[in-house]
Z-matrix of the N, CA and C atoms (Angstrom, degrees):
N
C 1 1.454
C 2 1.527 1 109.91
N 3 1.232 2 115.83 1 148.90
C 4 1.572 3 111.67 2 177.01
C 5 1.484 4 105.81 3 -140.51
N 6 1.032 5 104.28 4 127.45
C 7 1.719 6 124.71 5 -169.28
C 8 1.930 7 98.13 6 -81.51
N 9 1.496 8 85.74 7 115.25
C 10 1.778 9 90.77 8 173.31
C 11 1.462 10 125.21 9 -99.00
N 12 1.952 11 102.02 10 -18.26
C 13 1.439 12 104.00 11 -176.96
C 14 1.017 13 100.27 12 -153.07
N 15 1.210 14 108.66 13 122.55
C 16 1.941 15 110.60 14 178.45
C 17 2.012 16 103.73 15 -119.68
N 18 1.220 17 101.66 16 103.25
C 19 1.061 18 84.96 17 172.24
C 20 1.977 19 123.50 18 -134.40
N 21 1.088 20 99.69 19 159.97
C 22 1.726 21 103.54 20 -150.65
C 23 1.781 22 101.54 21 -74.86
N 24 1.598 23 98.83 22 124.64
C 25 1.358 24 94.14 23 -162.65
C 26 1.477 25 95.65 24 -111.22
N 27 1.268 26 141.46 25 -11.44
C 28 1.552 27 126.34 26 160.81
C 29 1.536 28 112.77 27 154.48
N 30 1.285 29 124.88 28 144.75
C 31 1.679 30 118.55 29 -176.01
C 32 1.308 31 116.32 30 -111.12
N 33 1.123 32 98.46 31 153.24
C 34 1.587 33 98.24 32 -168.75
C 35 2.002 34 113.26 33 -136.46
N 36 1.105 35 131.42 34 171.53
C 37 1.348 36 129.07 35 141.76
C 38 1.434 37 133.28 36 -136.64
N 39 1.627 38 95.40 37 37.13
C 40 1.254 39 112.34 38 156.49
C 41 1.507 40 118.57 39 -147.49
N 42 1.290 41 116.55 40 134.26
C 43 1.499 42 120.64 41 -177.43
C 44 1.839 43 111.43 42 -53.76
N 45 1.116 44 119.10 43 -33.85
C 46 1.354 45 112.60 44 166.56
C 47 1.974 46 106.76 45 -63.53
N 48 1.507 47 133.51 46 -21.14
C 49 1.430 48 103.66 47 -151.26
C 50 1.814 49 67.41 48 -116.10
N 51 1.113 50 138.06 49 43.00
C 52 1.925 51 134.34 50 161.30
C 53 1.371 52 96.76 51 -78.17
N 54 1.276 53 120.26 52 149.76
C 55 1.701 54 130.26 53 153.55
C 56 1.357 55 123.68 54 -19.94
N 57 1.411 56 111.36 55 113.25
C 58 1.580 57 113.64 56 -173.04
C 59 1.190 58 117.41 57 -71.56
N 60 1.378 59 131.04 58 -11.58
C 61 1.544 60 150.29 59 157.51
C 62 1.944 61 107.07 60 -53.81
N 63 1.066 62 107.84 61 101.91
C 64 1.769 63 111.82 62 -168.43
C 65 1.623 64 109.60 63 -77.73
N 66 1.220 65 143.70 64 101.94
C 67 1.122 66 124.15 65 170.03
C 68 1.776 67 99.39 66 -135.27
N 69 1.244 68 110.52 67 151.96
C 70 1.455 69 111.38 68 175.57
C 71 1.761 70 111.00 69 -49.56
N 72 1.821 71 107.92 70 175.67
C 73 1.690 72 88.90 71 -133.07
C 74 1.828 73 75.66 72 -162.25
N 75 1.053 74 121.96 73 95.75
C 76 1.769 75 130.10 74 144.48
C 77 1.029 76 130.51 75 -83.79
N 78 1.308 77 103.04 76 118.20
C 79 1.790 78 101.88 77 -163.56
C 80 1.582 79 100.89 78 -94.04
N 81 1.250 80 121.69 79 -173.14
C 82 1.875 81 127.76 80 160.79
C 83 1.475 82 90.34 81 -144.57
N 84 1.505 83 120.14 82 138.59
C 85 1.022 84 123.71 83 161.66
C 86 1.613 85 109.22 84 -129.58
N 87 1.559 86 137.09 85 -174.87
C 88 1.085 87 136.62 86 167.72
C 89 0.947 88 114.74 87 174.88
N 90 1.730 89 125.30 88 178.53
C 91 1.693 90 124.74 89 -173.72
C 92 1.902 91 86.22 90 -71.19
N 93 1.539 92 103.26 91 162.38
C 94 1.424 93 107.23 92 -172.79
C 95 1.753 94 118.41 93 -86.18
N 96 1.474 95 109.13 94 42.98
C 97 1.310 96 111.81 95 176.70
C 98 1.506 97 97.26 96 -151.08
N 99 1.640 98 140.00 97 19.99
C 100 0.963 99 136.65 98 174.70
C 101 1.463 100 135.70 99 -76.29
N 102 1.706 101 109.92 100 -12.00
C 103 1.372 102 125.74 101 178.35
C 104 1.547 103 104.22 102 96.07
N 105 1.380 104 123.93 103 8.72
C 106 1.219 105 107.34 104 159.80
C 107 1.397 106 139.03 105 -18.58
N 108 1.669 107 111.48 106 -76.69
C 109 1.497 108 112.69 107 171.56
C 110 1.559 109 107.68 108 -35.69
N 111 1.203 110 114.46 109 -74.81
C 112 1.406 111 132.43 110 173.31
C 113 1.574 112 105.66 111 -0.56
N 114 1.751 113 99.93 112 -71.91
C 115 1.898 114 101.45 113 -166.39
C 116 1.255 115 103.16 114 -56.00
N 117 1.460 116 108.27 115 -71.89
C 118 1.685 117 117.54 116 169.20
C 119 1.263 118 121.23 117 -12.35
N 120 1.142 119 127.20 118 -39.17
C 121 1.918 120 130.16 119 -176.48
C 122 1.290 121 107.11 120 -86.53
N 123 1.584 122 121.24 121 -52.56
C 124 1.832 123 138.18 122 139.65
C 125 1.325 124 82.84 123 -8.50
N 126 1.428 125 129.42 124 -114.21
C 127 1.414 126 169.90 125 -99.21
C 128 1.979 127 91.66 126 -79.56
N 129 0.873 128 130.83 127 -56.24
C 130 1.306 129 153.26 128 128.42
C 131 1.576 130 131.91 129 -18.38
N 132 1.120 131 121.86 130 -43.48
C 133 1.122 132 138.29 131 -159.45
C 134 1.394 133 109.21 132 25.14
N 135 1.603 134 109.73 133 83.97
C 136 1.014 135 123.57 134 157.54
C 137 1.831 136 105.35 135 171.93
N 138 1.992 137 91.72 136 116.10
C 139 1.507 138 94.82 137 -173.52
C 140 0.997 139 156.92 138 -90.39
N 141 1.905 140 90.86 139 28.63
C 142 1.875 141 110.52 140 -171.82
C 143 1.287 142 92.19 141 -110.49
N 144 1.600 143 136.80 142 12.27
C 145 1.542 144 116.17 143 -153.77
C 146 1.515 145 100.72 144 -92.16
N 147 1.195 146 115.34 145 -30.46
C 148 2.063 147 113.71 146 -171.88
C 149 2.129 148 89.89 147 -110.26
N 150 1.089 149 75.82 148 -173.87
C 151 1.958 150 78.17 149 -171.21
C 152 1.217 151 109.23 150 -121.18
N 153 1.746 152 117.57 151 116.26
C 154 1.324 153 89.25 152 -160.04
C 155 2.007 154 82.81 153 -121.27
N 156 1.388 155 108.25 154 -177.22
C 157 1.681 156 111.70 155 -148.25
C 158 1.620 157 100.69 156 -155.51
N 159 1.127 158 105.59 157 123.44
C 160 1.873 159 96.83 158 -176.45
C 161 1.795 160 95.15 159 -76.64
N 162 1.215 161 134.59 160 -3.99
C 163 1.268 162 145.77 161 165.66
C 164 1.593 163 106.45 162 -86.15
N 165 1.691 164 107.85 163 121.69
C 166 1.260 165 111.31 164 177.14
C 167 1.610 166 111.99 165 -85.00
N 168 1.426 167 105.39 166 158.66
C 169 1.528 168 110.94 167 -170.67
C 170 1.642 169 124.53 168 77.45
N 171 1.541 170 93.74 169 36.36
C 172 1.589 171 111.30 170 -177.95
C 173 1.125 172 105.32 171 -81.93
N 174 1.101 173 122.24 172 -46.98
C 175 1.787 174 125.29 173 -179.65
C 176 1.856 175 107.27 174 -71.95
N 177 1.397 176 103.11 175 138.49
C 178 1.732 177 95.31 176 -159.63
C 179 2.004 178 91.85 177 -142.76
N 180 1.201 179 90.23 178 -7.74
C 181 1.813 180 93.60 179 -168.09
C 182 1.349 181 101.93 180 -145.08
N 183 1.410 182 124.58 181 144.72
C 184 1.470 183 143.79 182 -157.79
C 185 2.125 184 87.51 183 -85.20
N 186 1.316 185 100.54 184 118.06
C 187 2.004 186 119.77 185 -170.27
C 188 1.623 187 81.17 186 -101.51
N 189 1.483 188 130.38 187 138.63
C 190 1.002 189 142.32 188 114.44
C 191 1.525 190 138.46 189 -97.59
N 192 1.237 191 110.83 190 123.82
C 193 1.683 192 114.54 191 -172.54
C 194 1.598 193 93.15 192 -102.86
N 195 1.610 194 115.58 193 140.76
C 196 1.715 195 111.86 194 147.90
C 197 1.231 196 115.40 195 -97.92
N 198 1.023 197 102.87 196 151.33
C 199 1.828 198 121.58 197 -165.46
C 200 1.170 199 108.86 198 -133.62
N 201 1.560 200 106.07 199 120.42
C 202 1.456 201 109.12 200 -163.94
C 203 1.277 202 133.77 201 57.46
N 204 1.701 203 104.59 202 5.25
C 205 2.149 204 94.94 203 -179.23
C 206 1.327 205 106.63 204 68.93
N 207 1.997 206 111.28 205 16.20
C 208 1.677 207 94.26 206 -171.46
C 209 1.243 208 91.19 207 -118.80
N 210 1.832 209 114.38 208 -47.26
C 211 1.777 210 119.86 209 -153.39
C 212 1.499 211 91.52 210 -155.22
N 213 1.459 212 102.92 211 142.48
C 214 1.098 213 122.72 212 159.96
C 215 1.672 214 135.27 213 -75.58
N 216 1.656 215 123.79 214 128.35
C 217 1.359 216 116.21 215 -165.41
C 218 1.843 217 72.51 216 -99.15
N 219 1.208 218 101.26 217 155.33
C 220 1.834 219 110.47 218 174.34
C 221 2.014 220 95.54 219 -129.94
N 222 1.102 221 99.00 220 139.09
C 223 1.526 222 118.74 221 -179.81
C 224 1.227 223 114.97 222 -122.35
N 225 1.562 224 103.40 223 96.78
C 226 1.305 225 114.80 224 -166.66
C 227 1.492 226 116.00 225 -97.22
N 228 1.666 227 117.23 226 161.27
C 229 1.560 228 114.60 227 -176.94
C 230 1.380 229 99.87 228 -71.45
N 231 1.560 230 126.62 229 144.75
C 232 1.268 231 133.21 230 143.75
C 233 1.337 232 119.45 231 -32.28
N 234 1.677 233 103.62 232 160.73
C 235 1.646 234 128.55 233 -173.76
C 236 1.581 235 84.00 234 -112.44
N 237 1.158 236 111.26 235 166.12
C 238 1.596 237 147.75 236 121.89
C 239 1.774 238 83.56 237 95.13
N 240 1.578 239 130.78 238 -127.23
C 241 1.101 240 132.88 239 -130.48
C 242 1.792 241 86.94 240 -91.18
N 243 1.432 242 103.63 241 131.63
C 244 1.752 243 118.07 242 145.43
C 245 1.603 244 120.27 243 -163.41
N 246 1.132 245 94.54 244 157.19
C 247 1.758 246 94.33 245 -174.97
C 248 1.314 247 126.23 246 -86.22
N 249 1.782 248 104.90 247 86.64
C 250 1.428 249 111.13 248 -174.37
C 251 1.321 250 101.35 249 -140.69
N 252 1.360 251 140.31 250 177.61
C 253 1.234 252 148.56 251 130.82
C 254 1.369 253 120.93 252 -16.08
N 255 1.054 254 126.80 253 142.75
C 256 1.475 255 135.65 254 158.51
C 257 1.289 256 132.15 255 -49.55
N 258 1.711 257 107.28 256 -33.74
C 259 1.747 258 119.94 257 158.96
C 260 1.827 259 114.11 258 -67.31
N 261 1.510 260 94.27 259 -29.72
C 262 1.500 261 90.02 260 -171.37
C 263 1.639 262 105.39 261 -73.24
N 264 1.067 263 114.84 262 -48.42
C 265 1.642 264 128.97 263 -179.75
C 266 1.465 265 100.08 264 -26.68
N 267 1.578 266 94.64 265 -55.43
C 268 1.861 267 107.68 266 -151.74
C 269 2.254 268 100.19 267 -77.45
N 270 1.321 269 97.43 268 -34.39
C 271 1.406 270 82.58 269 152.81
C 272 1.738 271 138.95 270 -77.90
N 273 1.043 272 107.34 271 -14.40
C 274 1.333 273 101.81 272 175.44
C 275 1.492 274 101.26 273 -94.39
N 276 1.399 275 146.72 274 0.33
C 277 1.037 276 136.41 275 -175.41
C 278 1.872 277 104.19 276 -104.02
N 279 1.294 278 98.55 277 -11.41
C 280 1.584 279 120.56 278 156.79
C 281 1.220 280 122.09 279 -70.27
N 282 1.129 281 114.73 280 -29.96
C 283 1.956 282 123.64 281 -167.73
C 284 1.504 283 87.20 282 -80.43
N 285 1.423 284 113.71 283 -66.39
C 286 1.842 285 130.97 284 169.71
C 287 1.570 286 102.00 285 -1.23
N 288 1.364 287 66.50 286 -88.14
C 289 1.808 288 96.76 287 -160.77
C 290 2.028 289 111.80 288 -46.63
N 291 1.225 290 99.93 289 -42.55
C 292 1.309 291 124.34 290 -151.15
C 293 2.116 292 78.49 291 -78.35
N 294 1.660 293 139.36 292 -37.39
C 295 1.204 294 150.62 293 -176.54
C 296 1.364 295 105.30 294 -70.56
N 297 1.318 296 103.49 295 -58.83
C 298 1.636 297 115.64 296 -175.46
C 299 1.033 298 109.88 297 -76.74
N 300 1.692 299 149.63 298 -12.35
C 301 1.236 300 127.57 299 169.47
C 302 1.813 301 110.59 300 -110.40
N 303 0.950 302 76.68 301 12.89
C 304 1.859 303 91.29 302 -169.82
C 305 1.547 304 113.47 303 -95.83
N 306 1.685 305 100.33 304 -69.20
C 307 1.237 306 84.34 305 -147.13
C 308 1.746 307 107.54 306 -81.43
N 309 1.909 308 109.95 307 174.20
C 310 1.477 309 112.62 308 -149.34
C 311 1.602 310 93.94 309 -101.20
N 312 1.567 311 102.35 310 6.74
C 313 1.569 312 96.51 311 -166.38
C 314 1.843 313 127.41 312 -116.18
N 315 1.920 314 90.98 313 11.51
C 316 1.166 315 104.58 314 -151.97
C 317 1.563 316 95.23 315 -93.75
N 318 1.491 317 97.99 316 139.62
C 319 1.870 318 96.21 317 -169.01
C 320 1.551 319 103.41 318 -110.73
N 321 1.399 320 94.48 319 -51.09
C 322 2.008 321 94.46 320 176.54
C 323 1.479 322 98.84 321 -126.52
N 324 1.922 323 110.36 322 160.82
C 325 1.337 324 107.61 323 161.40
C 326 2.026 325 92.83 324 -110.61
N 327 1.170 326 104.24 325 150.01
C 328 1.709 327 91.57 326 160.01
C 329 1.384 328 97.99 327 -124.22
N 330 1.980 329 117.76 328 135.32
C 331 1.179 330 121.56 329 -173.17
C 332 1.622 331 109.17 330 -113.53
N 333 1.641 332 91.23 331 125.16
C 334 1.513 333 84.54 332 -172.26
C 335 1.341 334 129.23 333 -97.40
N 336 1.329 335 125.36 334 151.88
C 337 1.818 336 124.49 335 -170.07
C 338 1.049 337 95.97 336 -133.33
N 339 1.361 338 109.24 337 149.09
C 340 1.563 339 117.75 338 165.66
C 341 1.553 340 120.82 339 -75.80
N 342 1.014 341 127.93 340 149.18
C 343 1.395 342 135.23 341 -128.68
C 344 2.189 343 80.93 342 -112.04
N 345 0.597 344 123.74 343 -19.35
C 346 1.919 345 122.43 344 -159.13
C 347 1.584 346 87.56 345 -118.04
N 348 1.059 347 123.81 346 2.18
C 349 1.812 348 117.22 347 164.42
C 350 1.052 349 113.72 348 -113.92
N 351 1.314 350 118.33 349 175.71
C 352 1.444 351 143.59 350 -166.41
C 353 1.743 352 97.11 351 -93.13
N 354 1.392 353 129.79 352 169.79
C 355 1.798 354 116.02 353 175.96
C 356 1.520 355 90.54 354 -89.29
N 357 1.018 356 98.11 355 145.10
C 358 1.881 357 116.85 356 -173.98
C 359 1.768 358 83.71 357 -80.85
N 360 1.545 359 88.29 358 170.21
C 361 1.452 360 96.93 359 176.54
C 362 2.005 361 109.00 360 -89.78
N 363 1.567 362 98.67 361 -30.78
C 364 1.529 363 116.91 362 152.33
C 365 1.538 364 91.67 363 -22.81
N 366 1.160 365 122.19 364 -100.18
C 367 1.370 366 146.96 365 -145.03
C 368 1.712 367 96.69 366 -56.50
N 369 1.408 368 125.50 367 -46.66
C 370 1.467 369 109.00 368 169.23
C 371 1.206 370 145.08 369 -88.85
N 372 1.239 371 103.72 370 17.87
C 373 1.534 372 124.77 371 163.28
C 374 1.362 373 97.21 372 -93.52
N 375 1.421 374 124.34 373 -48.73
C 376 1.902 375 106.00 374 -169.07
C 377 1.189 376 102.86 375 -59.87
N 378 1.434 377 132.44 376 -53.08
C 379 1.453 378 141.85 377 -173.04
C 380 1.672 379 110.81 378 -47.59
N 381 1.547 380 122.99 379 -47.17
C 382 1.086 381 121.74 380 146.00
C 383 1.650 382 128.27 381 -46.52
N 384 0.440 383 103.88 382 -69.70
C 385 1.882 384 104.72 383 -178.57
C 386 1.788 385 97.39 384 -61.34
N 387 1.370 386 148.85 385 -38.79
C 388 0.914 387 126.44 386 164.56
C 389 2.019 388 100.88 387 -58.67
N 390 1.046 389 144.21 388 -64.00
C 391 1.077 390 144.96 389 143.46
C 392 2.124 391 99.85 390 33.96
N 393 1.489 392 79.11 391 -100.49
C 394 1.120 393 105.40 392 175.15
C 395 1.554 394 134.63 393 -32.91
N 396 1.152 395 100.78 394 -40.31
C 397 1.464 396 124.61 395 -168.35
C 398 1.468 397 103.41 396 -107.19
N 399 1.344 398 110.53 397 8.41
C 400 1.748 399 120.27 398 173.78
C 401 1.557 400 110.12 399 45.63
N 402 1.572 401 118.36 400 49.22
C 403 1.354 402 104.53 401 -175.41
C 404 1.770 403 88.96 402 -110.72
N 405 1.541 404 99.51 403 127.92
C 406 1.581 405 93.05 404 -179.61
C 407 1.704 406 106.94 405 -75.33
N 408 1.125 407 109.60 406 173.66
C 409 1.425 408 126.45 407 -178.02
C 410 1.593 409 129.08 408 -177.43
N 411 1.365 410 149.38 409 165.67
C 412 1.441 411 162.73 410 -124.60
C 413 1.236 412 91.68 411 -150.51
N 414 1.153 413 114.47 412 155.74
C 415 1.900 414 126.58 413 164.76
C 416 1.537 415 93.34 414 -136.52
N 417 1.725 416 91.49 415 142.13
C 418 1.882 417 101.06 416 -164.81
C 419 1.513 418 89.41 417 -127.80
N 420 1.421 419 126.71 418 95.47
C 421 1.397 420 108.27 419 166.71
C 422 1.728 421 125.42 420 -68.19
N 423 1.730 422 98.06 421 120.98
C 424 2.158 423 81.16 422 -162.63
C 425 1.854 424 105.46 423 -90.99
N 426 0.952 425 103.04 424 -161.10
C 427 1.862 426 124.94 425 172.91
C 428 1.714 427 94.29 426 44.16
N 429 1.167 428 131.97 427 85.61
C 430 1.192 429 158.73 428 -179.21
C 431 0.782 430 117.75 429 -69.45
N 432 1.641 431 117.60 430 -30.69
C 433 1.913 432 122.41 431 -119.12
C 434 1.903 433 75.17 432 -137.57
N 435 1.606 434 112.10 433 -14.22
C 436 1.724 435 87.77 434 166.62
C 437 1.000 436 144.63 435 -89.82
N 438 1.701 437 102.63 436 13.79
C 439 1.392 438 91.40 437 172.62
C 440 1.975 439 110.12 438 -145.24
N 441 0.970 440 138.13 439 -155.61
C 442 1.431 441 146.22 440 176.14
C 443 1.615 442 109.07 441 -64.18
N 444 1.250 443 148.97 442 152.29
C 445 1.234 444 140.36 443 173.99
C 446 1.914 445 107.80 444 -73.67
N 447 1.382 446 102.71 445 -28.32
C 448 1.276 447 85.41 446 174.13
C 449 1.378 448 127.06 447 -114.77
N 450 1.546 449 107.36 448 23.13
C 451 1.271 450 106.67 449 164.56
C 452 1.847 451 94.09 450 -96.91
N 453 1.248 452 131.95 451 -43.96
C 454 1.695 453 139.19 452 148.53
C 455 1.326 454 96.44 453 -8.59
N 456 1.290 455 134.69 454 -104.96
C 457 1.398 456 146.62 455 -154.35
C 458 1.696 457 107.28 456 -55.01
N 459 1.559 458 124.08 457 -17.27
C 460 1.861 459 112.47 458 -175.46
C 461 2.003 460 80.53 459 -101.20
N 462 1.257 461 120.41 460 -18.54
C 463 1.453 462 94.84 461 -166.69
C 464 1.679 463 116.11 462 -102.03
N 465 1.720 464 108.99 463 -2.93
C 466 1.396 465 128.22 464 156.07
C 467 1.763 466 98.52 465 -70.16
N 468 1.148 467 121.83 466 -59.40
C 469 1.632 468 122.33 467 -163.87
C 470 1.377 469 99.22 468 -48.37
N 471 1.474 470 118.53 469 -60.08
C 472 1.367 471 121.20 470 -155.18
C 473 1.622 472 95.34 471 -80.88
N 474 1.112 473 130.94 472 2.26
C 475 1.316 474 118.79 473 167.06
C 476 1.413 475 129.09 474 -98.40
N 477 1.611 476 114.19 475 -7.17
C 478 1.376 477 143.66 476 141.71
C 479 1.137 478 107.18 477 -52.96
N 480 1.020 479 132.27 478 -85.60
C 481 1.773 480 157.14 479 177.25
C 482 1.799 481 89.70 480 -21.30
N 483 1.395 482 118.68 481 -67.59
C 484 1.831 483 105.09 482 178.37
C 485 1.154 484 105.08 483 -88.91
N 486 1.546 485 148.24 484 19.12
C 487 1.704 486 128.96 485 135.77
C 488 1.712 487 110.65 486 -76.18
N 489 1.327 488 105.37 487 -26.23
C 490 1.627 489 91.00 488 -173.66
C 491 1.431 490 86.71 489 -96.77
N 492 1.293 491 166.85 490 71.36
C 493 1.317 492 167.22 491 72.16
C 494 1.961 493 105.13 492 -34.05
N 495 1.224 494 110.29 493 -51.57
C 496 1.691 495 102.14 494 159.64
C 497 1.494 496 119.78 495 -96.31
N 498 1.418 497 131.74 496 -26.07
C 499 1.401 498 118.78 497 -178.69
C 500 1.367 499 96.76 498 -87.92
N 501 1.471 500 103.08 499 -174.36
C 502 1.770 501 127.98 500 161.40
C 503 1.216 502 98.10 501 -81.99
N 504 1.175 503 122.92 502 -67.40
C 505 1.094 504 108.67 503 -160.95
C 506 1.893 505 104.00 504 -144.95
N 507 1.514 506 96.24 505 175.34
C 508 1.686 507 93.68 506 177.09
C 509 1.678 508 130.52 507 -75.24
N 510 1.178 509 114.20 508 133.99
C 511 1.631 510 108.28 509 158.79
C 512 1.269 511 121.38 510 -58.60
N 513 1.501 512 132.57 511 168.38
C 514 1.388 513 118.60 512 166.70
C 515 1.571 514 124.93 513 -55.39
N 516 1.083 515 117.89 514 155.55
C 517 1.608 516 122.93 515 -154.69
C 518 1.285 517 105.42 516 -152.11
N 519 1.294 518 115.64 517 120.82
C 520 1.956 519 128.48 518 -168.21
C 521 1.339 520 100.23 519 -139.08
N 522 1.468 521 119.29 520 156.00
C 523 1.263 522 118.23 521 -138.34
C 524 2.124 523 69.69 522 -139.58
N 525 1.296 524 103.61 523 126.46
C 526 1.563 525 94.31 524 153.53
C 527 1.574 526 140.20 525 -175.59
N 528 1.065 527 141.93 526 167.97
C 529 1.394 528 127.02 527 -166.60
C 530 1.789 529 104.42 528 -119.58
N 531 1.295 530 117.12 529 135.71
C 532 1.226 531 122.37 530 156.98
C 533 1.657 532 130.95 531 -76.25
N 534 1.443 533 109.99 532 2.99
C 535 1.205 534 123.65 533 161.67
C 536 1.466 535 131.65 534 -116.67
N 537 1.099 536 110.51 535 13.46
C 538 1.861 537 121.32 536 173.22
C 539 1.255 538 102.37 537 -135.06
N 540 1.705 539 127.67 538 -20.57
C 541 1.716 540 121.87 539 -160.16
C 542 1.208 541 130.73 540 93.91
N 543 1.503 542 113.64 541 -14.08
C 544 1.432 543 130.00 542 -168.08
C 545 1.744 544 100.61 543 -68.94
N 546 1.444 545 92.29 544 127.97
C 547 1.587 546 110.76 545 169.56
C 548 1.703 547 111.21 546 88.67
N 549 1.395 548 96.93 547 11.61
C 550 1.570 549 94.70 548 173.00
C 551 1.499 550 121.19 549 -100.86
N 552 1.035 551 124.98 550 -9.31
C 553 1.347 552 130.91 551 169.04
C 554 1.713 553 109.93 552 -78.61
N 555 1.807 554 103.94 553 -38.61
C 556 1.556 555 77.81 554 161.44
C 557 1.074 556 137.05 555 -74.98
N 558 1.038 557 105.00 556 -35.95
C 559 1.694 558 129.47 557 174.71
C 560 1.606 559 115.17 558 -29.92
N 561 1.141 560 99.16 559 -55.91
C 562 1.523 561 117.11 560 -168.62
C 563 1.494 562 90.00 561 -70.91
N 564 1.316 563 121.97 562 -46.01
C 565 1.974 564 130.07 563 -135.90
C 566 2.029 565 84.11 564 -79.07
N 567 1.654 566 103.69 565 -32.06
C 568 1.303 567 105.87 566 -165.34
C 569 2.021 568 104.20 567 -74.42
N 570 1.001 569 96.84 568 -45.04
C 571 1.277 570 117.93 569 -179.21
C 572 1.657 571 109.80 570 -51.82
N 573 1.564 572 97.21 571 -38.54
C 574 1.899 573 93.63 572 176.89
C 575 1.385 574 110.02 573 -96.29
N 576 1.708 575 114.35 574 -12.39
C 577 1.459 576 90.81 575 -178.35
C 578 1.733 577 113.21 576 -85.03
N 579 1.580 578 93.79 577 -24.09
C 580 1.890 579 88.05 578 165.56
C 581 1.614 580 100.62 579 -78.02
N 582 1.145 581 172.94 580 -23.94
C 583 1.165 582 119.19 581 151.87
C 584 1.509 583 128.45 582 -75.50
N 585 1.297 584 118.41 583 -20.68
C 586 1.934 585 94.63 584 156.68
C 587 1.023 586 112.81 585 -49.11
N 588 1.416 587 157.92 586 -26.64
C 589 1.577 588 141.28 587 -178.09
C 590 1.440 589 98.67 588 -74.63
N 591 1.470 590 125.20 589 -33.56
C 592 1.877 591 116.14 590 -156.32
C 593 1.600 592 69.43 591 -94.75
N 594 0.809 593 148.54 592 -74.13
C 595 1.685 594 126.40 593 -167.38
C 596 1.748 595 111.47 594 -39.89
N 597 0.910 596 121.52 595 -51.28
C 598 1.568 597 126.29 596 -178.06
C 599 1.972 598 108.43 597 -61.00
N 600 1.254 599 90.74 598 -30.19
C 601 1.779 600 105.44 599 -165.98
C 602 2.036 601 90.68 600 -73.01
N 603 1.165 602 101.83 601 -45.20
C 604 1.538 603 102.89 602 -175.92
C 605 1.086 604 119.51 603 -86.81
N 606 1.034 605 131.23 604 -3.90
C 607 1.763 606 146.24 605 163.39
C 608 1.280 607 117.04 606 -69.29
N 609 1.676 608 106.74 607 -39.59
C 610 1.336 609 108.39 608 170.97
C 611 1.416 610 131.48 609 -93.93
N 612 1.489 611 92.92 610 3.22
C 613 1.665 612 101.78 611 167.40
C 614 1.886 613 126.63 612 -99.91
């Protein structure tokens, strides 16, 4: 799939005040130093469209872009470490929560980790509680490009190796960099072939 127009349709921190225009809706979320903005602008090709901050915990309000007039990418606030207050934390983990159990339009989340770490324990509690709350979702390991391919490929494995320590088995899993492009063609290719099925799924109903 190739994204021709992404354009920023309004932020919110409540699922009632999102874009009254309904179209299916992929979010990215991650701990707040993962390069989110980063992929998203990648993902897009174009690198002023999300806001990105050498300060983590820049994103504070649920961003929806439409893409293509077809589906919405949603740009969500980070989990786990940023430098705020303890009230602030607990509201943005409200905006979260209050997106992810809410809204009626959300098809995938993809959660992103940095690709040169170990899975935080941050990161396996969200994966659990999405778990729980049956919200399907992707894992995107990002920043690709920092290290050797084969030190890349034993420190992606072993970071599989402790998600399937709590799951059965894996969600889809893309490997990618916001500074070479890597993993955006699947990304996208994955992203359009689940909606050809929800288009095909409603055709036949």
């Amino acid at each position: 799939m190739k994204i021709t127009e992404a354009l920023f349709a309004g932020s919110s921190t409540r699922v009632t005040e999102r874009p009254k225009q309904s179209f299916p809706e992929f979010a990215f979320i991650g701990r707040s130093n993962v390069g989110k903005s980063s992929l998203i602008n990648m993902l897009c090709g174009n690198r002023k469209l999300a806001m990105t901050s050498s300060k983590p915990g820049k994103t504070k309000l649920v961003n929806h872009f439409l893409i293509n007039r077809k589906w919405y990418l949603v740009d969500l606030p980070g989990y786990g470490y940023a430098k705020m207050s303890e009230s602030g934390r607990r509201q943005i983990q409200q905006v979260i929560r209050n997106y992810l159990n809410l809204s009626p339009d959300l098809i995938l989340l993809f959660v992103l980790m940095d690709s040169r770490h170990d899975v935080a324990k941050a990161d396996i509690e969200f994966l659990n509680e999405l778990g729980e709350s049956n919200i399907p979702f992707a894992i995107i390991f990002t920043k690709a490009d920092k290290q050797g391919p084969n030190v890349l490929r034993a420190q992606v494995e072993k970071n599989k190796l402790q998600i399937l320590e709590f799951w059965e088995e894996l969600p889809p899993v893309f490997i990618s960099s916001s500074e070479t492009g890597a993993g955006r063609e699947e990304i996208l290719d994955y992203i359009g072939t689940v909606l050809d099925n929800l288009n095909s799924q409603e055709t036949k109903q």
